[in-house]
N, C-alpha and C positions, 0 to 999 in steps of 0.2 A: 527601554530596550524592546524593539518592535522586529521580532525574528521572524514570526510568523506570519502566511499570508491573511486576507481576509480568510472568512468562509463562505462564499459565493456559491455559484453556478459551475464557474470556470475553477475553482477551487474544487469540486468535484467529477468534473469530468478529467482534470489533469491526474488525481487521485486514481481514478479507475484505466486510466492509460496507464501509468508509470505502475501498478499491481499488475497490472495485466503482460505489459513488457517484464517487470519482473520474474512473472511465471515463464515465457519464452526463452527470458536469458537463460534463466537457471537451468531449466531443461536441455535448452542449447550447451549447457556450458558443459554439465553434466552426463544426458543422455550421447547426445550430437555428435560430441567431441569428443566423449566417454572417459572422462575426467575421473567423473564418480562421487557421489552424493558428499561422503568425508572430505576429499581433496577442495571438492567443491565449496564446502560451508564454509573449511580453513581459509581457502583464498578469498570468498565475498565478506567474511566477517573480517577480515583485514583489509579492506576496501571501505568497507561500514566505518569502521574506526577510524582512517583517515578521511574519510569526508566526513563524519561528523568530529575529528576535532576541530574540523577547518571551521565547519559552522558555531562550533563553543567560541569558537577566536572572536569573530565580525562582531561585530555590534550594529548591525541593522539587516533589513529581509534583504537576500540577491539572492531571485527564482532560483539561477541557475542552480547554487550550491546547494539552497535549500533540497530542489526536486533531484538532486543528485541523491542526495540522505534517502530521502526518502526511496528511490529506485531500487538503493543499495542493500534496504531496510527487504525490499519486495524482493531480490535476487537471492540475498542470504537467507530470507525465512523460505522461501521455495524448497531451497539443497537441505536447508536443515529439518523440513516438514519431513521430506522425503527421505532424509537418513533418519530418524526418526521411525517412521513407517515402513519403510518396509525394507534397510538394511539391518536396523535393530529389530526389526520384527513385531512393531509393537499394534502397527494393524492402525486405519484411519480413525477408528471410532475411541479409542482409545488415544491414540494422539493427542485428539481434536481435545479431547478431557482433559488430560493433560497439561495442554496446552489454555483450556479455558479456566484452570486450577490458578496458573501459574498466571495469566492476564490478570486477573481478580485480585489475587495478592498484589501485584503489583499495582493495580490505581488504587487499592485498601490503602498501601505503603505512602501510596501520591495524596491521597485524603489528609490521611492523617496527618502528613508533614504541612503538605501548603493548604491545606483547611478550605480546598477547591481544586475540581477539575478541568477548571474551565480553562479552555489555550489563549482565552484573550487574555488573560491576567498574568501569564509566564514573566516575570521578570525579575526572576533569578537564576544561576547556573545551574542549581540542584530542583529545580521545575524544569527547566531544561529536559538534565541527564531523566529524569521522570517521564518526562514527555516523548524523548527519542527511543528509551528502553518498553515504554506501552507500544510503541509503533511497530518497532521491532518484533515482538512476541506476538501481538495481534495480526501482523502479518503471516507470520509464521503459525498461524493457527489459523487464518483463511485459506492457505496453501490445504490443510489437513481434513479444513472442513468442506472446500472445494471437492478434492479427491474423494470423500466420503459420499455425498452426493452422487457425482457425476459415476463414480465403479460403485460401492456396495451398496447406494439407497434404490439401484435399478432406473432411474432418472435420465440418467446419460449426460450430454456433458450440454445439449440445450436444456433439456428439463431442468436441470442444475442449474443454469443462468436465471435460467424464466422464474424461477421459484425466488430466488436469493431478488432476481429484479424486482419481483411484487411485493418482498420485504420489504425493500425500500420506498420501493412507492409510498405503501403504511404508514414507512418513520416520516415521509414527507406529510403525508394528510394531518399525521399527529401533530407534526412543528407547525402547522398551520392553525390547525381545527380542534385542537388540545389543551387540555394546560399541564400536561407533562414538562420535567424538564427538559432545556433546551440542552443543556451540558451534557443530560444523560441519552438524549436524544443523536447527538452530535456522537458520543462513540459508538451506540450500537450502529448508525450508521458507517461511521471508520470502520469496524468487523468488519459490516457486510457487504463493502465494497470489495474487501480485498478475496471472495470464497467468489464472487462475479466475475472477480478480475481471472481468476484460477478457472472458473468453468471455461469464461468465455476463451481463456488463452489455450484451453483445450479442445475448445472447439473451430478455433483461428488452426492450431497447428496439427492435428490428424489427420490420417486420412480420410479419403470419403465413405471408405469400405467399412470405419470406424465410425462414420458418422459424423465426420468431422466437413471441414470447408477444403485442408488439403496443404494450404498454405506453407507447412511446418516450420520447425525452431527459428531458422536462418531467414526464412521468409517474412512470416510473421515479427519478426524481431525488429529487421529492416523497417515494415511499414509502422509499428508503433514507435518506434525510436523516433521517425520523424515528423509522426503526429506531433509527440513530447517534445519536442524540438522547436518546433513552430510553435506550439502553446509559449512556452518559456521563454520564444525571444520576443513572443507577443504581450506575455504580463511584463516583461524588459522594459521596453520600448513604450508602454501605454503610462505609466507616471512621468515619463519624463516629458510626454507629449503634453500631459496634462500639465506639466508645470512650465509647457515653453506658452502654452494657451495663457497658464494663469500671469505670466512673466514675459510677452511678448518682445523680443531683442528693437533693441534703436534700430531703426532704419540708416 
């Protein structure tokens, strides 16, 4: 059962789009539309639910569906970071805790059951359900720890990118130049892609008087959706190229 994709290059820059469109949508869905953080979480976490039961169904990786989960995972933990923060009042820093309370517990839970965290070896339903509920909650805590940064650490919402970006550079030199784990490497990276994806998405949608590019929800939405878009029909389209290469048709 091979659900997952590699983890590549193109495996993380498609990550840092689809968090980042995440953060857009949500806002868009929410702020834009003025929906509102609770209506907001109700309808993306029911969005969540059917695209990943669609992905429990299959029995093999399809981009599309897969990067669907995962969008939905970055949309829903946005509204929910955000009701959270500051319709329950519970303030970023605090969230963020919260939230890295509850991340913890849950890969403790994922240890102890499948006696690894590694996403190459997923091949069972309940590594699965383990693996889409850390993505979920991780996301939903890069939403919180995004916001944190970019308003109350005084950073703003490039300083926020730039700091969370040279994190990862880090986890990069380590996977390299290390003997850390790679596993454990592989999720602080997952985190800190998604609080990048939330600067940077804040800094795609503000104004410029905020300091922003100007772009906002609608705009900014538009242009990463069809980043995402083109990546996904390009992981599509590249095995099966590879298997007409490896299996060339009769003449």
């Amino acid at each position: 059962m091979k659900k997952i994709p590699e983890v590549t290059l193109l495996f993380w820059v498609m990550k840092i789009c689809a968090t980042t469109l995440g953060e857009t949508a949500g806002d868009l869905l929410a702020q834009t539309l003025n929906v509102g953080y609770g209506v907001s979480s109700l309808l993306l976490l029911g969005v969540f639910l059917v695209v990943l039961a669609a992905q429990l169904v299959v029995s093999r990786y399809i981009p599309a569906l897969y990067w669907a989960v995962i969008l939905a995972t970055s949309t829903a933990g946005t509204t929910m970071s955000d009701y959270m923060d500051r319709t329950m009042g519970l303030g970023y820093a605090t969230g963020s805790a919260l939230l890295v309370t509850l991340l913890a517990v849950i890969l403790g839970l994922w240890r102890l059951s499948e006696k690894t965290l590694s996403v190459s070896t997923i091949t069972t339903r309940r590594g699965e359900l383990f693996y889409w509920t850390a993505i979920l909650f991780s996301n939903t805590l890069g939403t919180a720890l995004g916001d944190y940064l970019a308003d109350d650490s005084g950073l703003g919402f490039a300083g926020g990118a730039l700091l969370i970006g040279s994190l990862l550079a880090l986890v990069v030199l380590a996977y390299y130049f290390t003997c850390l784990s790679h596993v454990f490497l592989f999720w602080v990276a997952f985190v800190l892609t998604r609080p990048f994806g939330a600067t940077f998405g804040d800094l795609l949608t503000k104004p410029v008087a905020k300091h922003g590019l100007g772009f906002g929800t609608q705009g900014s939405s538009l242009i990463l959706f069809g980043l995402l878009a083109i990546l996904v029909a390009y992981t599509s389209w590249r095995p099966n190229r590879r298997a007409d290469l490896t299996n060339p048709r009769p003449l």
